[in-house]
VEXNUGU-438004 format. One record per residue (C-alpha): y negated, z negated, x negated. Coordinates in Angstrom, 1 decimal, decimal comma. Example, Ala and Ser with C-alpha at 12.3 -4.5 7.8 and 13.67 -1.06 7.14 Angstrom:
# residues 2
4,5  -7,8  -12,3 .
1,1  -7,1  -13,7 .
# end
This chain:
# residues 428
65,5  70,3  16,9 .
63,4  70,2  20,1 .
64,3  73,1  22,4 .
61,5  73,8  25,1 .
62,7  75,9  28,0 .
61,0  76,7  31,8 .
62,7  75,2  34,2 .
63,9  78,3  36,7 .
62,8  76,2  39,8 .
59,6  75,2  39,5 .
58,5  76,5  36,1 .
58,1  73,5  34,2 .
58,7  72,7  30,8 .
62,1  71,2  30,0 .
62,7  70,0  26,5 .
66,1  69,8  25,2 .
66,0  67,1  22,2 .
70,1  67,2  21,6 .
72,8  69,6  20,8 .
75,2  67,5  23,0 .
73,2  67,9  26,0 .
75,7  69,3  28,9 .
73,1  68,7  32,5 .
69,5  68,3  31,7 .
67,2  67,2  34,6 .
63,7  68,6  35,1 .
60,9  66,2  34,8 .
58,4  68,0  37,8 .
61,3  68,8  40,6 .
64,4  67,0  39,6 .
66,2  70,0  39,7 .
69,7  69,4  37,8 .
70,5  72,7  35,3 .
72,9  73,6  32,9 .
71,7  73,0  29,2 .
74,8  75,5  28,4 .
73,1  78,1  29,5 .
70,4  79,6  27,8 .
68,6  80,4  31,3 .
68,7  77,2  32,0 .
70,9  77,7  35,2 .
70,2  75,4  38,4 .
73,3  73,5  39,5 .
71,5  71,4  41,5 .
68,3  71,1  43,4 .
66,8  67,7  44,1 .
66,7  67,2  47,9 .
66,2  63,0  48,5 .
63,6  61,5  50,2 .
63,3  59,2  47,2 .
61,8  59,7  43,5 .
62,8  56,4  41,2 .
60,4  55,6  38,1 .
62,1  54,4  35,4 .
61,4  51,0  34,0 .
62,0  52,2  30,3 .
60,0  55,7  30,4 .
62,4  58,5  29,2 .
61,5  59,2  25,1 .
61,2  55,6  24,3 .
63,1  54,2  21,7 .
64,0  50,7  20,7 .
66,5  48,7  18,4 .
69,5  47,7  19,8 .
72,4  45,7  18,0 .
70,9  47,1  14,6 .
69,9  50,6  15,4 .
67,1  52,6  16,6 .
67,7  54,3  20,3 .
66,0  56,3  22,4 .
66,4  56,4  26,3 .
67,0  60,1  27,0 .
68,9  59,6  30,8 .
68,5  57,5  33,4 .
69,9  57,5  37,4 .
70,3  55,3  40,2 .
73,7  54,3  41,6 .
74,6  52,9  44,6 .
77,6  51,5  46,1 .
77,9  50,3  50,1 .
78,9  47,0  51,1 .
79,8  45,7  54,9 .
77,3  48,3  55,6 .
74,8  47,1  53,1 .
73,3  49,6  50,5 .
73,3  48,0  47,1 .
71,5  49,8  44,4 .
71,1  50,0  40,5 .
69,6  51,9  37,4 .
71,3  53,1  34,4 .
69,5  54,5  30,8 .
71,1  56,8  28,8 .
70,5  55,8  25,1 .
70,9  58,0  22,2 .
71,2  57,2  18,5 .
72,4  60,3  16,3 .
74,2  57,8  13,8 .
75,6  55,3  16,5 .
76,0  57,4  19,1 .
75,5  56,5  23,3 .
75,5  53,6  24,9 .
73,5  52,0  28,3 .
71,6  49,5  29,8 .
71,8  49,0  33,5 .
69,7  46,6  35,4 .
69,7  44,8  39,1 .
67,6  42,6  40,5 .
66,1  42,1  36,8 .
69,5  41,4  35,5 .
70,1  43,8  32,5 .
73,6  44,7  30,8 .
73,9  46,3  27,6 .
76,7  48,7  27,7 .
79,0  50,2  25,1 .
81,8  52,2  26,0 .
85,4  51,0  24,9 .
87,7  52,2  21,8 .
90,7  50,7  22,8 .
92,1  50,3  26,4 .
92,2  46,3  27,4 .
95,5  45,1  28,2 .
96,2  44,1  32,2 .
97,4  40,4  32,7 .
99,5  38,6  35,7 .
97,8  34,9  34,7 .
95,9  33,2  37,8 .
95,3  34,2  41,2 .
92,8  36,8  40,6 .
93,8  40,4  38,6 .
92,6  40,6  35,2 .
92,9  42,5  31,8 .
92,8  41,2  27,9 .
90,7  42,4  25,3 .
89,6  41,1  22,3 .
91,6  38,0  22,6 .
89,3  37,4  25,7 .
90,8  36,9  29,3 .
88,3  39,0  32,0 .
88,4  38,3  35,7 .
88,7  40,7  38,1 .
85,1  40,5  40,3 .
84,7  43,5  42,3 .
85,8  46,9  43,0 .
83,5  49,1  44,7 .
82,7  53,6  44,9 .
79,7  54,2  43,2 .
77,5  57,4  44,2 .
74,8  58,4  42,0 .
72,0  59,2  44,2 .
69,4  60,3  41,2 .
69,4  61,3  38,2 .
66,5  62,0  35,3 .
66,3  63,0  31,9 .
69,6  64,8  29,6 .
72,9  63,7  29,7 .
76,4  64,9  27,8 .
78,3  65,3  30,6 .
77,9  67,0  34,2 .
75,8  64,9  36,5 .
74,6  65,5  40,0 .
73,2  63,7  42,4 .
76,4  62,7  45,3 .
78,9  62,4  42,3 .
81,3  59,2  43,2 .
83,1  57,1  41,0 .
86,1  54,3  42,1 .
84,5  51,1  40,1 .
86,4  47,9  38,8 .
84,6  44,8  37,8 .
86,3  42,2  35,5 .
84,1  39,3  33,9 .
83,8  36,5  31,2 .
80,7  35,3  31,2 .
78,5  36,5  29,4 .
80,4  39,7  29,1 .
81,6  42,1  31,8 .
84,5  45,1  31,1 .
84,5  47,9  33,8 .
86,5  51,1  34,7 .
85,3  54,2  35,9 .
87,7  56,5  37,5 .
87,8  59,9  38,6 .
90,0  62,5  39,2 .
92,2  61,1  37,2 .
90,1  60,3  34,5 .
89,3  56,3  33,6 .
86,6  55,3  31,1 .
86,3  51,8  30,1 .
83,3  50,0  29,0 .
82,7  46,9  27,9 .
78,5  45,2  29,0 .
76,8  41,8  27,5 .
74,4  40,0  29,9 .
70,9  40,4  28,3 .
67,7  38,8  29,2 .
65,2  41,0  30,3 .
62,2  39,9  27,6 .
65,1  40,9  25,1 .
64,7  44,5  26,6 .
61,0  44,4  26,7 .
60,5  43,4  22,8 .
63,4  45,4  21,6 .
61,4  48,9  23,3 .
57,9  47,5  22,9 .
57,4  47,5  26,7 .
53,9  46,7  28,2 .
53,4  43,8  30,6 .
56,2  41,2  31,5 .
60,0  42,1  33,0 .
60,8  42,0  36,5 .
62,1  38,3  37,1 .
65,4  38,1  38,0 .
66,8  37,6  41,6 .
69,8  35,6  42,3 .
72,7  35,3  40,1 .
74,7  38,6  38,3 .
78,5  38,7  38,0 .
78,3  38,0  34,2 .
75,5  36,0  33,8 .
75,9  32,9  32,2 .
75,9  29,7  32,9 .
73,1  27,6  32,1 .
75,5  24,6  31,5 .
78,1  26,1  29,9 .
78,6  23,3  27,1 .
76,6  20,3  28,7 .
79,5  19,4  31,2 .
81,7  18,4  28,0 .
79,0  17,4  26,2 .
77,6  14,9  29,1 .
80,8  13,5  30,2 .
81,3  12,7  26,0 .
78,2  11,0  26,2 .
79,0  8,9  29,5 .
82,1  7,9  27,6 .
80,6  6,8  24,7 .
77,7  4,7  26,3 .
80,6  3,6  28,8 .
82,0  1,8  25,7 .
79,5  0,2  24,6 .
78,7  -0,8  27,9 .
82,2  -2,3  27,9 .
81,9  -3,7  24,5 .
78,5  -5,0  25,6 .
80,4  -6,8  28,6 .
82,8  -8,2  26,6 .
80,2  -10,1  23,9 .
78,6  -11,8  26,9 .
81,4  -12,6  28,3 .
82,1  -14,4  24,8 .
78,5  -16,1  24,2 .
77,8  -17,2  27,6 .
78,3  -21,0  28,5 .
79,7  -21,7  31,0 .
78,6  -25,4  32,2 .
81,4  -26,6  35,0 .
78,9  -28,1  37,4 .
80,8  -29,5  40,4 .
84,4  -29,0  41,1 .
86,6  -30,7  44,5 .
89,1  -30,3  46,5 .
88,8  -30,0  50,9 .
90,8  -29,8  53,8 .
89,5  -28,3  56,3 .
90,8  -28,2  60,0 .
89,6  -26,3  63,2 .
90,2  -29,9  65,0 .
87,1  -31,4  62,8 .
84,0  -32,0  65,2 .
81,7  -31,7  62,7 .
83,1  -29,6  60,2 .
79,6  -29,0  57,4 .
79,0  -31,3  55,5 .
77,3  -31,9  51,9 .
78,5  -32,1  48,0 .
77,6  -34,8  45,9 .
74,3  -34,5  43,9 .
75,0  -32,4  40,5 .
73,3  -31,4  37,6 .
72,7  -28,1  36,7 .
71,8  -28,1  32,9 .
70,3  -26,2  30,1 .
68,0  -22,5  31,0 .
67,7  -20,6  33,6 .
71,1  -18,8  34,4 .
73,4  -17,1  37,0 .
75,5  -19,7  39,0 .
79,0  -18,5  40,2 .
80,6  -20,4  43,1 .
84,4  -20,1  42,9 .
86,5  -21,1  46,1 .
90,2  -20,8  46,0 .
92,7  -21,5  49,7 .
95,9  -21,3  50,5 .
95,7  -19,7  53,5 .
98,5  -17,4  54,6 .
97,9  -14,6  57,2 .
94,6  -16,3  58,0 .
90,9  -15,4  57,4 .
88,3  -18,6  56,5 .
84,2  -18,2  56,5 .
82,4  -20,5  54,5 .
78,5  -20,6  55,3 .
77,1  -21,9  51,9 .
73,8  -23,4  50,7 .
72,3  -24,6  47,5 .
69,7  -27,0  47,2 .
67,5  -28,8  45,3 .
67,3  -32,5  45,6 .
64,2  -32,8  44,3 .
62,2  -29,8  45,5 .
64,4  -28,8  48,9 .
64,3  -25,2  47,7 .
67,8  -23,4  49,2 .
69,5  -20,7  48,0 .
71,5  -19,6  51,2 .
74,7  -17,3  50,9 .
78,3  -17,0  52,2 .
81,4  -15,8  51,6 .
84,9  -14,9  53,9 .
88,3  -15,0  52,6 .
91,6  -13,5  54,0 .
95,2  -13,2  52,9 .
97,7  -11,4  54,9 .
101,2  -10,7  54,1 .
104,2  -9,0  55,3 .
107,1  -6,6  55,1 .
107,8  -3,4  57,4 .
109,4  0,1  56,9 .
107,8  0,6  53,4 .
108,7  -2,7  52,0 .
106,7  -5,9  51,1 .
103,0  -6,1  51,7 .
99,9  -7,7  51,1 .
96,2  -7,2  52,0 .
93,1  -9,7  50,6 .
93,0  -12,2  47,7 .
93,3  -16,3  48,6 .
90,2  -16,3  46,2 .
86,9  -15,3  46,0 .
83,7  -16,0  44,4 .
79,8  -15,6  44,8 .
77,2  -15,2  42,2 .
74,0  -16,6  42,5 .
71,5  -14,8  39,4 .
68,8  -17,0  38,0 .
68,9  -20,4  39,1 .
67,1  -23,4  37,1 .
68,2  -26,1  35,3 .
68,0  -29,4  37,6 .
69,5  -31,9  40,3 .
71,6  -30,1  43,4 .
73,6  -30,4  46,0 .
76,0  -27,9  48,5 .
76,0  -27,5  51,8 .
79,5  -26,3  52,7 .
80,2  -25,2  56,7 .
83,8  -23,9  57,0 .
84,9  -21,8  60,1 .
88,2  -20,7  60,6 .
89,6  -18,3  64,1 .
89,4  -20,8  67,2 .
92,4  -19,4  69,5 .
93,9  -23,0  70,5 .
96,3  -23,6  67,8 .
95,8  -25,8  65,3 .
94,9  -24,5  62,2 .
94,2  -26,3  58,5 .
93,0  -25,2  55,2 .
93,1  -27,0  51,8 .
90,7  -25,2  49,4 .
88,9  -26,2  45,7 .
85,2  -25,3  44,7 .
84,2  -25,0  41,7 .
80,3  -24,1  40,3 .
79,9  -22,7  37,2 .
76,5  -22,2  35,3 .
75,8  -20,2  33,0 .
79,1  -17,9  34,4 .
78,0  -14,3  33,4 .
76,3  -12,1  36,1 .
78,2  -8,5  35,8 .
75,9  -6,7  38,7 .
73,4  -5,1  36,5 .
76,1  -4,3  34,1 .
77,8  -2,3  37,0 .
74,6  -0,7  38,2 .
74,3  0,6  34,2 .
77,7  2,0  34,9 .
76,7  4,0  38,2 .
73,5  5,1  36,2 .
75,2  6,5  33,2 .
77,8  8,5  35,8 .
74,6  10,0  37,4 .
73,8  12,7  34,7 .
77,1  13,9  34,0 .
78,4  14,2  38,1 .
75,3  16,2  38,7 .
75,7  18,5  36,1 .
78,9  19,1  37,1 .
77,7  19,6  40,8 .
75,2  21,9  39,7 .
77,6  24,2  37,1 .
80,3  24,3  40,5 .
77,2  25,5  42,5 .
76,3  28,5  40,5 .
80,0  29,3  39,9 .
79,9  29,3  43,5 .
77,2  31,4  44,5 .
78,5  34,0  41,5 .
81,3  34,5  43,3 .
80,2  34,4  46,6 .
78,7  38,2  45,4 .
82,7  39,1  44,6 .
85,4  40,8  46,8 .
86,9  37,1  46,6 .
83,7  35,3  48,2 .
82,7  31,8  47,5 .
84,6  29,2  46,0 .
84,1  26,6  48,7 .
82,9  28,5  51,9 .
79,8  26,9  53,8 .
80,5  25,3  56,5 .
77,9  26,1  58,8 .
79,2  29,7  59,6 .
76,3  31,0  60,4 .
74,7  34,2  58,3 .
71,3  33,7  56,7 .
# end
């Protein structure tokens, strides 16, 4: 039953829609009175520089989590931050079979609030504070003193504008539990991140949201799930790449061109010289030149150069090999291979020949090399299977840089700041 009342400061209508009421708030001058009363008695008259419009009009209803509500409250609370102001709204909803809960909103990010049953349980796991409830594991976020700085419509408890409230944050995305405490009294709630168009269909809303600015405390993540999920499917393809390299590995041929043995020493005058003519038979393949030394705490260069008897086209390359050896205060060591090997992709069938120019360090002392080269064609050609590799890795690594860098600008908002500082140092 509607009661319809004038409102002892300014003589406007107030209508009192429940029997719960406590404070109601007049519409025209903001005045907060006593619903108790039957005169309607002024606790509060409305004195800020500031009048709020509500996003959701007061009398509205609209179905939430099954049932139909109507917005019968809101006000505006602020809490102060290294000097900064920080402000929000909160709606009062009323159902008279499910009884209150809220909505707040920030920046466009909307919570919808129920208050808690049961108390959650507080926990000593990790580095940051945080309680347990409903099997679920909330991190502590924020603690702040909220002041209420207007206040609109009825509400079942006393409001007025200046009232403060000490204000605990903990947060599992997309879920949020909070405590409100004062004078000794703490109320805990328990709010789901929900997107704004939700709001606007569930109370029939004209127009389109407010878009939402920055990133809220429980939003979630839009890659929760993919960072498994894309690392499963680099693993996956990974294998068959593997299993890929493997078969051709099988199938190839591998045609043993040319293969000889040198000695090389840095007394030789003329130390290049050229291979014997050899055939290169069968398609177009990949040619690998293999050179194994026995060099010993030494380095050796070798300028190389295919070419084609019968057309003179060269296919110029190199390739330095180094083997050092040792023992000091950590034991035995080593450092470089005696061996190495070049790859030269997609060379035709025909008559060749190598041009081999050796070059070892020239510091007056003798020095002599014995070495074997051996050509392969047909040998296998692994680069593009290891640029395949690096491809597949590049979906996965950036997701994962992109889930870090929204964890770490949601907690750059907290009383714990970012997770990796920047390191310029300088405010924005």
């Amino acid at each position: 039953m509607v009661r319809t009342l004038e409102c002892p400061n300014c003589g406007g209508t107030v209508e009192l829609k429940y029997e719960r009421t406590i404070n109601a708030v007049c519409i025209q001058c903001l005045s907060v009175l006593d619903a108790t009363n039957p005169s309607l008695q002024i606790l509060q008259k409305f004195e800020g520089a500031k009048r709020y419009q509500p996003k959701i009009p007061l009398g509205t209803r609209g179905k939430l989590q099954g049932g139909q509500y109507e917005a019968i409250g809101f006000q505006i609370r602020q809490i102060e931050v290294d000097g900064v102001t920080y402000e929000w709204s909160e709606y009062l909803l009323h159902n008279p079979y499910k009884g209150y809960r809220y909505l707040t909103e920030y920046n466009g990010h909307w919570n919808d609030i129920r208050t808690l049953r049961a108390l959650p349980v507080a926990s000593s796991k990790g580095s940051k504070p945080s309680v347990i409830y409903g099997g679920k594991t909330y991190t502590h976020f924020q603690s702040a003193s909220a002041v209420t700085a207007f206040v609109m419509g009825e509400f079942p408890w006393q409001v007025r504008v200046g009232d403060s409230v000490d204000i605990k944050d903990y947060v599992a995305a997309p879920e949020s539990i909070s405590s409100e405490e004062t004078e000794g009294e703490v109320v805990w709630s328990i709010g789901r991140y929900t997107n704004g168009a939700e709001i606007w269909k569930a109370f029939g809303l004209k127009d389109s949201p407010p878009a939402a600015i920055g990133i809220y405390s429980n939003q979630p993540s839009p890659y929760t799930g993919r960072i498994a999920s894309s690392w499963m499917t680099f693993t996956l393809l990974s294998l068959l790449l593997l299993l890929t390299v493997i078969g051709v590995a099988i199938v190839s041929p591998r045609d043993q061109a040319f293969r000889q043995t040198y000695t090389f020493s840095t007394g030789n005058t003329e130390p290049s010289f050229v291979t014997p003519v050899f055939a290169l038979k069968g398609a177009q393949a990949s040619l690998q030149v293999q050179l194994k030394t026995d060099l010993s705490n030494d380095w050796a260069y070798f300028g190389l150069a295919l070419i084609n008897d019968d057309t003179g086209t060269a296919y110029d390359f190199g390739k330095q090999v180094s083997f050092y050896a040792g023992s000091d205060s950590d034991g035995a060591w080593t450092e470089g291979n005696r061996s190495g090997s070049v790859s030269i992709p997609a060379v035709p069938a025909g008559r060749y020949y190598l041009r081999v120019e050796p070059e070892m360090e020239k510091d007056g002392r003798p020095r002599r090399m014995r070495y074997e080269l051996t050509l392969q064609h047909g040998a296998p050609s692994y680069f593009w299977f290891v640029l395949g590799f690096l491809g597949l890795l590049i979906p996965p690594v950036v997701t994962s840089i992109r889930a870090f860098s929204f964890e770490n600008r949601r907690w750059a908002e907290s009383d714990y700041g970012a997770l990796v500082q920047s390191s310029s140092g300088e405010d924005d």
